[in-house]
PDB file of N, CA, C, O and CB in Angstrom:
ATOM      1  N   UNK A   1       0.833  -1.177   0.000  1.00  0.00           N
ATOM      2  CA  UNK A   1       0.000   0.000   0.000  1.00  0.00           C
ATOM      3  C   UNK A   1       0.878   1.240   0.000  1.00  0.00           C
ATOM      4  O   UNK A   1       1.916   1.336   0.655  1.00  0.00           O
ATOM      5  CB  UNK A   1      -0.948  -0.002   1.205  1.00  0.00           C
ATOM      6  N   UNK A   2       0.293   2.336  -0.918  1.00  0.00           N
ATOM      7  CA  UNK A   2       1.031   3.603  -0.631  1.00  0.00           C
ATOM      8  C   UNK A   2       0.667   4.536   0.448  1.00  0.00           C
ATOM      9  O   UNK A   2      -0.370   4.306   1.071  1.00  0.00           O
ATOM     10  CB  UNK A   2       1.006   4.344  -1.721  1.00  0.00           C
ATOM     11  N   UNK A   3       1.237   5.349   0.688  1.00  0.00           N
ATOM     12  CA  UNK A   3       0.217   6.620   1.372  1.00  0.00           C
ATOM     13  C   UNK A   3       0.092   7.275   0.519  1.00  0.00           C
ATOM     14  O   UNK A   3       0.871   7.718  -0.325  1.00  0.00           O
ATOM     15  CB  UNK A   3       0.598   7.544   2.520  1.00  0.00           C
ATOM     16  N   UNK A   4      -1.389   7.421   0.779  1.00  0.00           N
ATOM     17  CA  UNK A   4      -1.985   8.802   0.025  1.00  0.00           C
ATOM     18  C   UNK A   4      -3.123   9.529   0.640  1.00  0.00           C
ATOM     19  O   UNK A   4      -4.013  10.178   0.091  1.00  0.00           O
ATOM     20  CB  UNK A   4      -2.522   8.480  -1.400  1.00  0.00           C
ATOM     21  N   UNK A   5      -2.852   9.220   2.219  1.00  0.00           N
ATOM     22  CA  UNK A   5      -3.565   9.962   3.190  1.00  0.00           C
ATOM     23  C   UNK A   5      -2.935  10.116   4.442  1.00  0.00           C
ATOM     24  O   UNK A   5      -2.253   9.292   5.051  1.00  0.00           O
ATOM     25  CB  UNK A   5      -4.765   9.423   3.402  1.00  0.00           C
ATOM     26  N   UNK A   6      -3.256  11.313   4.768  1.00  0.00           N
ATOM     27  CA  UNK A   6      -1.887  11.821   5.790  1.00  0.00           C
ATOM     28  C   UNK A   6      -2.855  11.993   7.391  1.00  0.00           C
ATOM     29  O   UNK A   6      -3.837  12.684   7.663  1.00  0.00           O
ATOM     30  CB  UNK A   6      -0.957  13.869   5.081  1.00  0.00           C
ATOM     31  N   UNK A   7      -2.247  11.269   8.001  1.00  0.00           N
ATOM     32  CA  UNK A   7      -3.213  11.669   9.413  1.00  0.00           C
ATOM     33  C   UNK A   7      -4.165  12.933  10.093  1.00  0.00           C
ATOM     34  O   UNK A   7      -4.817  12.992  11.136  1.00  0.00           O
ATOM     35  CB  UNK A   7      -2.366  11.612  10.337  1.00  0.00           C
ATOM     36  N   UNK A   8      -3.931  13.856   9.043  1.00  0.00           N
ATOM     37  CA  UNK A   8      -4.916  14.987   9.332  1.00  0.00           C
ATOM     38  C   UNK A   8      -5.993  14.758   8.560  1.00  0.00           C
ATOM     39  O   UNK A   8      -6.995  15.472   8.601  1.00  0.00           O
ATOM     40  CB  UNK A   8      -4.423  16.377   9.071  1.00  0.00           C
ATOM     41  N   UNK A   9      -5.844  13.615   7.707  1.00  0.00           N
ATOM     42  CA  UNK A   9      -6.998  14.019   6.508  1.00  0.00           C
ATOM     43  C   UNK A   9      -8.066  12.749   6.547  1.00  0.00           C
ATOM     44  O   UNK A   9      -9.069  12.556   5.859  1.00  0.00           O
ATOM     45  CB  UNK A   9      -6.198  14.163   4.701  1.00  0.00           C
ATOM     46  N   UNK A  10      -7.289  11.703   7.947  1.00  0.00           N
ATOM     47  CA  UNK A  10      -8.050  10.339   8.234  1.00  0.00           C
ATOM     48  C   UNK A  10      -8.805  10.834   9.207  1.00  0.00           C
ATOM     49  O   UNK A  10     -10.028  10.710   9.265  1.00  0.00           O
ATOM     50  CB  UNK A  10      -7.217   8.991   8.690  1.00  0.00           C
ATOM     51  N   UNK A  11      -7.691  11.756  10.478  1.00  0.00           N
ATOM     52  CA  UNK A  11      -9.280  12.848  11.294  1.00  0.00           C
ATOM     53  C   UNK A  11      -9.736  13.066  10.788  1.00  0.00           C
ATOM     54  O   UNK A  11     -10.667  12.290  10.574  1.00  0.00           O
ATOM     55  CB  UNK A  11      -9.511  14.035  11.942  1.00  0.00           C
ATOM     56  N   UNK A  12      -9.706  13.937  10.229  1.00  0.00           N
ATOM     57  CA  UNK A  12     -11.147  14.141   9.198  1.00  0.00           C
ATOM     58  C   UNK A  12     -12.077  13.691   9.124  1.00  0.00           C
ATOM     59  O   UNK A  12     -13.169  14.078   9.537  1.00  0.00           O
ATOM     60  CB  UNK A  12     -11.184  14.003   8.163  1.00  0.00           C
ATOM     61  N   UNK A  13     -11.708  12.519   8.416  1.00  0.00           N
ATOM     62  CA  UNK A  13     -12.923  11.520   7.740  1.00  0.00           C
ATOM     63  C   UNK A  13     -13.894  11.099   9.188  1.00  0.00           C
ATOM     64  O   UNK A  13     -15.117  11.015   9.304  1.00  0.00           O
ATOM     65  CB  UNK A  13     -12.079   9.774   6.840  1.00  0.00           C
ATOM     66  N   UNK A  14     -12.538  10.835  10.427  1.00  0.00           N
ATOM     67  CA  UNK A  14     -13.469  10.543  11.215  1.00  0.00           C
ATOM     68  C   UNK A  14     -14.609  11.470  12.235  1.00  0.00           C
ATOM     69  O   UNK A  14     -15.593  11.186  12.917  1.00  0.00           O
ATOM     70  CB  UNK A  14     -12.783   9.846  11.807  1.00  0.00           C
ATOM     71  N   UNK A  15     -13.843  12.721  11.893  1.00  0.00           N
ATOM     72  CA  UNK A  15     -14.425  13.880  12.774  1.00  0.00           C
ATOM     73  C   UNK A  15     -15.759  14.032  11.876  1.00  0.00           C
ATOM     74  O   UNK A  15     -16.822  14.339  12.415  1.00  0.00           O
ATOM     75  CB  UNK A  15     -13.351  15.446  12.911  1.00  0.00           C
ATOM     76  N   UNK A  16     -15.680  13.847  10.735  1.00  0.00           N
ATOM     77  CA  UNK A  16     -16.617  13.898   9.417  1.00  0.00           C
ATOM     78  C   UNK A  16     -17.876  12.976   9.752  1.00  0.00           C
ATOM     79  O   UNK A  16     -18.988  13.501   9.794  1.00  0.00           O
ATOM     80  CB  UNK A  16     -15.769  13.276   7.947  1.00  0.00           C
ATOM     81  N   UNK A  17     -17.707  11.476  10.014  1.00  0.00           N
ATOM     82  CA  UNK A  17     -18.896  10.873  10.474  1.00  0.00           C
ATOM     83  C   UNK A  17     -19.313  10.948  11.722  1.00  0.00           C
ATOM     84  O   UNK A  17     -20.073  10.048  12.078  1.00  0.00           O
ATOM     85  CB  UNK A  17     -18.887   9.736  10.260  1.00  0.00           C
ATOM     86  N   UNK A  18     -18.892  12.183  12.890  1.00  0.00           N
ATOM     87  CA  UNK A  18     -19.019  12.090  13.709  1.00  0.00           C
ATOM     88  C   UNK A  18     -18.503  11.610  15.271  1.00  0.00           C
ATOM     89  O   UNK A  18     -19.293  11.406  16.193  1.00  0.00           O
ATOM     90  CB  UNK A  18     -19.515  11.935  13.266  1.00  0.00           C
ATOM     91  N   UNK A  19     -17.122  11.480  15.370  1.00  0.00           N
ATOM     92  CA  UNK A  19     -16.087  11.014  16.422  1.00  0.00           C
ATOM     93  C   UNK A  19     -15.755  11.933  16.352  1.00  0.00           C
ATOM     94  O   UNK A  19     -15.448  12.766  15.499  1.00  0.00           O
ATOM     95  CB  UNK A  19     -15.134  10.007  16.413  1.00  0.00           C
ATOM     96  N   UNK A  20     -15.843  11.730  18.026  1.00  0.00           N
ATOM     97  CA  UNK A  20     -14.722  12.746  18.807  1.00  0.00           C
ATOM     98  C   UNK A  20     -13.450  12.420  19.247  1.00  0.00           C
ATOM     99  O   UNK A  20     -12.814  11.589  18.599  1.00  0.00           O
ATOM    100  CB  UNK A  20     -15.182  13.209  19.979  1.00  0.00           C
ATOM    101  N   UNK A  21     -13.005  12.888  20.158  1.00  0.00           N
ATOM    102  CA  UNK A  21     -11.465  12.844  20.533  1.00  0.00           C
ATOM    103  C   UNK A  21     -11.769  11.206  21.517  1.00  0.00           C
ATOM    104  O   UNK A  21     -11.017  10.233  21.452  1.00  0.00           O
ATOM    105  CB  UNK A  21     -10.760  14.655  21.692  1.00  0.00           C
ATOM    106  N   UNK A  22     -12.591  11.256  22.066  1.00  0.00           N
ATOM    107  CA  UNK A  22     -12.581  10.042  22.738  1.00  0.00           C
ATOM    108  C   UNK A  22     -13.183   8.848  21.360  1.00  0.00           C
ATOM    109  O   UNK A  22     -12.282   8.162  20.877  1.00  0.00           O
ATOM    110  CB  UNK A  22     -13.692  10.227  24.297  1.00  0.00           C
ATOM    111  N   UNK A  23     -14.168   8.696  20.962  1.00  0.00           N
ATOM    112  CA  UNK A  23     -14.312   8.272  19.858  1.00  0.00           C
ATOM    113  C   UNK A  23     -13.016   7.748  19.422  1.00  0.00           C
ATOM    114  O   UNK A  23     -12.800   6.551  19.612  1.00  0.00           O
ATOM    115  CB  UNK A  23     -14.866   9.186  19.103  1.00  0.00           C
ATOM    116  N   UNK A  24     -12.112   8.484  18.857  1.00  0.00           N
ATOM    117  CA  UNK A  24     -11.126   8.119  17.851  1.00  0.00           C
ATOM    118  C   UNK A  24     -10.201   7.107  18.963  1.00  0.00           C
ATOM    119  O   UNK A  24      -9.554   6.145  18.548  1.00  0.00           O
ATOM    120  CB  UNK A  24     -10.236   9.641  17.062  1.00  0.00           C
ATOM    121  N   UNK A  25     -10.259   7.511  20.492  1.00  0.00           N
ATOM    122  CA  UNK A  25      -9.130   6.958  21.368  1.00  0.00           C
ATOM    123  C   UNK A  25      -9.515   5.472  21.511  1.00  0.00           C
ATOM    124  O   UNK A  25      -8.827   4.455  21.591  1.00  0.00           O
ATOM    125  CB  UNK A  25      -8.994   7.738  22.890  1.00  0.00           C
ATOM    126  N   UNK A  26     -11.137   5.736  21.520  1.00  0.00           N
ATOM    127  CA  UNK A  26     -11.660   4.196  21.487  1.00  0.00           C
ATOM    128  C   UNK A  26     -11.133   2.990  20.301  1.00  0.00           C
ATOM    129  O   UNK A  26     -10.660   1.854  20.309  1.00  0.00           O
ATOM    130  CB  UNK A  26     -13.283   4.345  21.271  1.00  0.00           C
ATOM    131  N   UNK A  27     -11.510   3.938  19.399  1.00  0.00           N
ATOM    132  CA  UNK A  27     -10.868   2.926  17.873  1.00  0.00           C
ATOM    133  C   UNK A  27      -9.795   2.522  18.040  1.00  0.00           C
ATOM    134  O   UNK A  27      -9.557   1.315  17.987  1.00  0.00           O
ATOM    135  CB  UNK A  27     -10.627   3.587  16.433  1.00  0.00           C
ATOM    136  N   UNK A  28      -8.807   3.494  18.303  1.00  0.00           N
ATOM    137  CA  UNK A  28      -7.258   3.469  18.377  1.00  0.00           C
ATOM    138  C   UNK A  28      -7.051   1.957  19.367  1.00  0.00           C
ATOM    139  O   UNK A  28      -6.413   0.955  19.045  1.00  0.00           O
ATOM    140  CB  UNK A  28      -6.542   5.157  19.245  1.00  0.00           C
ATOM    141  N   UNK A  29      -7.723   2.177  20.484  1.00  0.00           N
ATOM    142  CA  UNK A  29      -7.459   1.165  21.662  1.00  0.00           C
ATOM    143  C   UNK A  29      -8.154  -0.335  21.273  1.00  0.00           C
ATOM    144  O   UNK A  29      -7.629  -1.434  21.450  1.00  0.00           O
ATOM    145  CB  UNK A  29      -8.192   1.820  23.184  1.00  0.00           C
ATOM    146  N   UNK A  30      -9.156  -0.127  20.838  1.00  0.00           N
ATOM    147  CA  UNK A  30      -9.666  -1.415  20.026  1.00  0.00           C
ATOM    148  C   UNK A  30      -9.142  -2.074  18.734  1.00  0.00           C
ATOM    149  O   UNK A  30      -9.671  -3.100  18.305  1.00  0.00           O
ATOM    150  CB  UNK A  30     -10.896  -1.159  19.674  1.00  0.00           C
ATOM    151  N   UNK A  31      -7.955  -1.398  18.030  1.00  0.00           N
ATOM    152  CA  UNK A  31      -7.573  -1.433  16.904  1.00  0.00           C
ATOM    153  C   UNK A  31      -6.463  -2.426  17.353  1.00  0.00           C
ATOM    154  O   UNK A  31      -6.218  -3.576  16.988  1.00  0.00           O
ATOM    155  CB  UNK A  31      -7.297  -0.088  16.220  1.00  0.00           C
ATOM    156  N   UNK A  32      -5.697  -1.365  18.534  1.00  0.00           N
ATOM    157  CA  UNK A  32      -4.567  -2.420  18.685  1.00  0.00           C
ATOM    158  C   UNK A  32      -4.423  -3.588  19.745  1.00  0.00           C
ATOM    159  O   UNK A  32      -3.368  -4.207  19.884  1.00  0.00           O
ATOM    160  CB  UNK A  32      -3.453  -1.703  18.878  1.00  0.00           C
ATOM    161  N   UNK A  33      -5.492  -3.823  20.433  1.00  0.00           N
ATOM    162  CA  UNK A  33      -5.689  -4.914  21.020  1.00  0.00           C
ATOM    163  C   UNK A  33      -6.348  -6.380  20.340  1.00  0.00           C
ATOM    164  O   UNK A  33      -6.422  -7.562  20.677  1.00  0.00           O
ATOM    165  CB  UNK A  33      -6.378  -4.438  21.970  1.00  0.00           C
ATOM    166  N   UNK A  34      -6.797  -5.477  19.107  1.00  0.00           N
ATOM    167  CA  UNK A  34      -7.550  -7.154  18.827  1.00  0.00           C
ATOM    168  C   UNK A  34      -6.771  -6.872  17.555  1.00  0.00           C
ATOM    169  O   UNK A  34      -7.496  -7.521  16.801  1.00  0.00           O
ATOM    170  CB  UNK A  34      -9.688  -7.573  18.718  1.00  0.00           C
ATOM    171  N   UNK A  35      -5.828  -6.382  16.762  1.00  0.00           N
ATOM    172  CA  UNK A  35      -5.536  -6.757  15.741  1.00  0.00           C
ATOM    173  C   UNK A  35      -3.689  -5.735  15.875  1.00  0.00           C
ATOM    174  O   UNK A  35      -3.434  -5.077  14.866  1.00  0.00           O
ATOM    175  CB  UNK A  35      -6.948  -6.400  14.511  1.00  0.00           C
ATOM    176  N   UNK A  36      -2.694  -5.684  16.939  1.00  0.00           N
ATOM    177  CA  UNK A  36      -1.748  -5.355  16.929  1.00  0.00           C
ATOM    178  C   UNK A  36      -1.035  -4.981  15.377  1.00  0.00           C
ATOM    179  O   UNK A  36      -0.921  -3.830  14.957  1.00  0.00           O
ATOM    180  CB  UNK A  36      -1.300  -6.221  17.693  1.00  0.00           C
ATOM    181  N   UNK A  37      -0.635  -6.092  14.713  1.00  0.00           N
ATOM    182  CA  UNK A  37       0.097  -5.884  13.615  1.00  0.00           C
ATOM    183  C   UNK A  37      -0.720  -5.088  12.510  1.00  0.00           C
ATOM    184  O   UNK A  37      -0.042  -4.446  11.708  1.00  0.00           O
ATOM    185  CB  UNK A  37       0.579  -7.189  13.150  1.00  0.00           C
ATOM    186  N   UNK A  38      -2.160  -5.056  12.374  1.00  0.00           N
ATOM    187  CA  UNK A  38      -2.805  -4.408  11.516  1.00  0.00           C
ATOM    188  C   UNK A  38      -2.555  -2.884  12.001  1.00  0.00           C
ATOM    189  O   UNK A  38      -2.174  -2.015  11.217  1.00  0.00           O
ATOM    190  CB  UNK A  38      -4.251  -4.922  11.433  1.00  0.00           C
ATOM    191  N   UNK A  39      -2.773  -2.683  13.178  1.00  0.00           N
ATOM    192  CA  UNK A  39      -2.398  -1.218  13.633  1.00  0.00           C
ATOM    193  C   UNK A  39      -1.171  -1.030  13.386  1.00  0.00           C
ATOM    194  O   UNK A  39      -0.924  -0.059  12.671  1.00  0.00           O
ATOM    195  CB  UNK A  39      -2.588  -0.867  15.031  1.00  0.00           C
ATOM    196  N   UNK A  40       0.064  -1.920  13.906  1.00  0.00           N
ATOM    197  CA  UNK A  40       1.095  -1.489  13.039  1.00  0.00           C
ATOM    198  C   UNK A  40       1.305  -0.643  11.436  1.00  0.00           C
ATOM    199  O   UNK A  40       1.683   0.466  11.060  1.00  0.00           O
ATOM    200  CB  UNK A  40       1.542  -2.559  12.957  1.00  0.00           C
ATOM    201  N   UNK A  41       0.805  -1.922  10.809  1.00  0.00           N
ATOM    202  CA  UNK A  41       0.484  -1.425   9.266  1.00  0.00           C
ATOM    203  C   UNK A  41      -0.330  -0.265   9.081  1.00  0.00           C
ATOM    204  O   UNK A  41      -0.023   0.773   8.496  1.00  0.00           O
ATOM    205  CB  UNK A  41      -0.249  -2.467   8.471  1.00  0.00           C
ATOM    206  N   UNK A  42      -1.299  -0.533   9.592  1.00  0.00           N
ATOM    207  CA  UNK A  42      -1.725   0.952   9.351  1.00  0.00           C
ATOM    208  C   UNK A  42      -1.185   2.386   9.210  1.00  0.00           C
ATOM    209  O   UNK A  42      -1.208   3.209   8.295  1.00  0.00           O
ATOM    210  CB  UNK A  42      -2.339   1.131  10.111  1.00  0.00           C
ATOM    211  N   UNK A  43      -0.474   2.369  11.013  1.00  0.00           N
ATOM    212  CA  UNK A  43       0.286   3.437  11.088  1.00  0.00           C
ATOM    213  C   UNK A  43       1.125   3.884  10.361  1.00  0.00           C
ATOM    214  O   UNK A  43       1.150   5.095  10.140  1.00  0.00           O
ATOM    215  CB  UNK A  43       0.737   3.443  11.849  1.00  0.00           C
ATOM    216  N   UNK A  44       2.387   2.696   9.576  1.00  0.00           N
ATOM    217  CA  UNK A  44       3.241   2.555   9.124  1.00  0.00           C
ATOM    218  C   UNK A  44       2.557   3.266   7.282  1.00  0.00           C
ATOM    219  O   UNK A  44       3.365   3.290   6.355  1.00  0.00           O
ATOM    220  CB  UNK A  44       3.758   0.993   9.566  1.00  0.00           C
ATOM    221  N   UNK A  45       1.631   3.575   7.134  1.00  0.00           N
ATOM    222  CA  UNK A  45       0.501   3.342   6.195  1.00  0.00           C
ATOM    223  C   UNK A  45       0.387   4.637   6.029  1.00  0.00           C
ATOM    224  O   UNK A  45       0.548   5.249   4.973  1.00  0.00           O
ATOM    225  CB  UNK A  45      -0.811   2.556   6.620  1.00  0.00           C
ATOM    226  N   UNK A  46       0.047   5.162   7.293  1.00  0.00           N
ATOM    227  CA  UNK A  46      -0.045   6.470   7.124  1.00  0.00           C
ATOM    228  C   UNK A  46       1.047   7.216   7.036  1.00  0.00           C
ATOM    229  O   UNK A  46       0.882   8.382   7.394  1.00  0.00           O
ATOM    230  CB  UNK A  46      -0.694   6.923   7.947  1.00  0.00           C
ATOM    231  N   UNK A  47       2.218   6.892   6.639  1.00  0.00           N
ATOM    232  CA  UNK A  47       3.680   7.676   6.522  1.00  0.00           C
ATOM    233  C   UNK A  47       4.203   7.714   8.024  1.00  0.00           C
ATOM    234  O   UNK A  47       5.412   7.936   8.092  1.00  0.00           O
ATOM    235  CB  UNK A  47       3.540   9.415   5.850  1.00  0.00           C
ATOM    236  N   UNK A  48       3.456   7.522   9.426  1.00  0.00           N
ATOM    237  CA  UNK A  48       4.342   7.991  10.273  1.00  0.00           C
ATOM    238  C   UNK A  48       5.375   7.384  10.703  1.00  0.00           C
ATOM    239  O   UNK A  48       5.365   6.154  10.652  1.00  0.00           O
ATOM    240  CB  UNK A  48       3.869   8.297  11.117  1.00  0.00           C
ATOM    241  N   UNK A  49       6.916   8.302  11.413  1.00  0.00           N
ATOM    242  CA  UNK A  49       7.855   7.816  11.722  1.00  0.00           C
ATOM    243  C   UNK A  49       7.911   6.665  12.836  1.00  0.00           C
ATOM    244  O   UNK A  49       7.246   6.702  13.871  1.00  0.00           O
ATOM    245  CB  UNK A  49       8.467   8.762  11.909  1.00  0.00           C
ATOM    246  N   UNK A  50       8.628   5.833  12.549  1.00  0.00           N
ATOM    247  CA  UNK A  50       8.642   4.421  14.002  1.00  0.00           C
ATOM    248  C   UNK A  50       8.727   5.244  15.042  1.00  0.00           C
ATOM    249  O   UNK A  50       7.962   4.875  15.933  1.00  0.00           O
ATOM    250  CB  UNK A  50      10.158   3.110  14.189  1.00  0.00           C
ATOM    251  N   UNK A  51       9.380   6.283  15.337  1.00  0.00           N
ATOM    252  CA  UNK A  51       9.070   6.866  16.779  1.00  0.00           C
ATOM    253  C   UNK A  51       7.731   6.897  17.130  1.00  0.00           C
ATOM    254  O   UNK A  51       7.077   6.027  17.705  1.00  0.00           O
ATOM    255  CB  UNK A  51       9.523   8.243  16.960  1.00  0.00           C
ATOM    256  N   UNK A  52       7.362   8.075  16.694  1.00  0.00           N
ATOM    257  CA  UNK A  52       5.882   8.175  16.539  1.00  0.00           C
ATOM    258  C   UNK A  52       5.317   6.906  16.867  1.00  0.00           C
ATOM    259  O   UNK A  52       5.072   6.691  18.054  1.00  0.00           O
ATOM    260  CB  UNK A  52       5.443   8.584  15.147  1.00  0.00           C
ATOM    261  N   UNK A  53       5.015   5.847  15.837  1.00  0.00           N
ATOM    262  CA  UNK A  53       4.005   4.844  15.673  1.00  0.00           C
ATOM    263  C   UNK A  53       4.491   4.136  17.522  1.00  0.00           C
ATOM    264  O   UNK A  53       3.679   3.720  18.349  1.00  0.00           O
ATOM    265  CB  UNK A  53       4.316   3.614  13.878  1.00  0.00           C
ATOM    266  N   UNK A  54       5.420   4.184  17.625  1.00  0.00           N
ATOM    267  CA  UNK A  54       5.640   3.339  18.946  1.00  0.00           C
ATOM    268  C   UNK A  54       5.146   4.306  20.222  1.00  0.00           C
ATOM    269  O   UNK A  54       4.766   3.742  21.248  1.00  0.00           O
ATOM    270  CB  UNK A  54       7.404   2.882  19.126  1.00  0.00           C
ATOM    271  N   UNK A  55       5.155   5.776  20.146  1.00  0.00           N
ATOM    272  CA  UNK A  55       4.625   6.172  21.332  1.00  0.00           C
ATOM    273  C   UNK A  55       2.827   6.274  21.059  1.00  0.00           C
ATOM    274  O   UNK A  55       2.226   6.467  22.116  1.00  0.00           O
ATOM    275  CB  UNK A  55       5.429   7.669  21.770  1.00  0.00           C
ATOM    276  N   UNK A  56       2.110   6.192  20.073  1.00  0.00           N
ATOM    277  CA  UNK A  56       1.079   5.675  19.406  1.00  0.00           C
ATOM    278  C   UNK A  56       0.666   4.323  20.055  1.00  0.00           C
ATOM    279  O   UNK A  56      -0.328   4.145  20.759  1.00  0.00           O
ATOM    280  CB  UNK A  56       1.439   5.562  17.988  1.00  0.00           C
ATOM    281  N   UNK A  57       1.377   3.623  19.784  1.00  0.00           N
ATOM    282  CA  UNK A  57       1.063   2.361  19.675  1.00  0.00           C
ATOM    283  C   UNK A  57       1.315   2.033  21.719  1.00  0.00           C
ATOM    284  O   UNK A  57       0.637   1.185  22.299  1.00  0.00           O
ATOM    285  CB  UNK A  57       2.274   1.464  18.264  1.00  0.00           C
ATOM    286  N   UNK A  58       2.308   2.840  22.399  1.00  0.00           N
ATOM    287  CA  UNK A  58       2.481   2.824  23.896  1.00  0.00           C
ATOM    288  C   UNK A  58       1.294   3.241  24.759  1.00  0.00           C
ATOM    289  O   UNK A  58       0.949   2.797  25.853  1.00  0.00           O
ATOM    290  CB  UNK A  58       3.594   3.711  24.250  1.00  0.00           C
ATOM    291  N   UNK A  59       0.654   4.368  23.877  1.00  0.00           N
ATOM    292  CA  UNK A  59      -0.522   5.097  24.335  1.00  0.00           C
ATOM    293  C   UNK A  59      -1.298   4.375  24.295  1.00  0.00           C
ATOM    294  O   UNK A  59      -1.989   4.642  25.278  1.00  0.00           O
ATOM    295  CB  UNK A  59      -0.946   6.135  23.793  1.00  0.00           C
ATOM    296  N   UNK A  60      -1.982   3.062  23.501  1.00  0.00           N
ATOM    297  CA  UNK A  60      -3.295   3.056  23.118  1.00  0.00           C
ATOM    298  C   UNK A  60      -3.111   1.368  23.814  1.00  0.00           C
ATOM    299  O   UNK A  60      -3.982   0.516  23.639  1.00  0.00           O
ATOM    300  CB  UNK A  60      -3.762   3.474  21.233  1.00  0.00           C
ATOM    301  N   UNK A  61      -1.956   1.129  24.530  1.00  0.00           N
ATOM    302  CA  UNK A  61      -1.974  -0.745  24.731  1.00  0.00           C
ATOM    303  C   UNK A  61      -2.766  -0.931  25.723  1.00  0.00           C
ATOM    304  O   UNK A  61      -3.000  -2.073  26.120  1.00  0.00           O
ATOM    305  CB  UNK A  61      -0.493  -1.626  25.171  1.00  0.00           C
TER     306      UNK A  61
END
């Protein structure tokens, strides 16, 4: 997969159907508990740096 969506523009989409800041924390936390490596990819998906994705990924375990 390429990126061709940059983490301001996936808020969006989600602020767009309606999530909020907790909303999105929920996804985030449900994302990487039942499917770790997909959240990996994802992140990795969205261009961000391994720093990043790991304090991401520290936040939401």
């Amino acid at each position: 997969m390429m990126s061709k969506v940059t983490v301001d523009e996936w808020t969006a989409r989600f602020r767009a159907i309606g999530l909020d800041d907790a909303a999105m924390e929920k996804w985030h936390r449900l994302f990487e508990s039942e499917n770790p490596e997909g959240h990996q990819s994802f992140l990795e998906w969205l261009g961000l740096p391994p720093e990043r994705i790991a304090a991401i990924r520290a936040h939401h375990a």
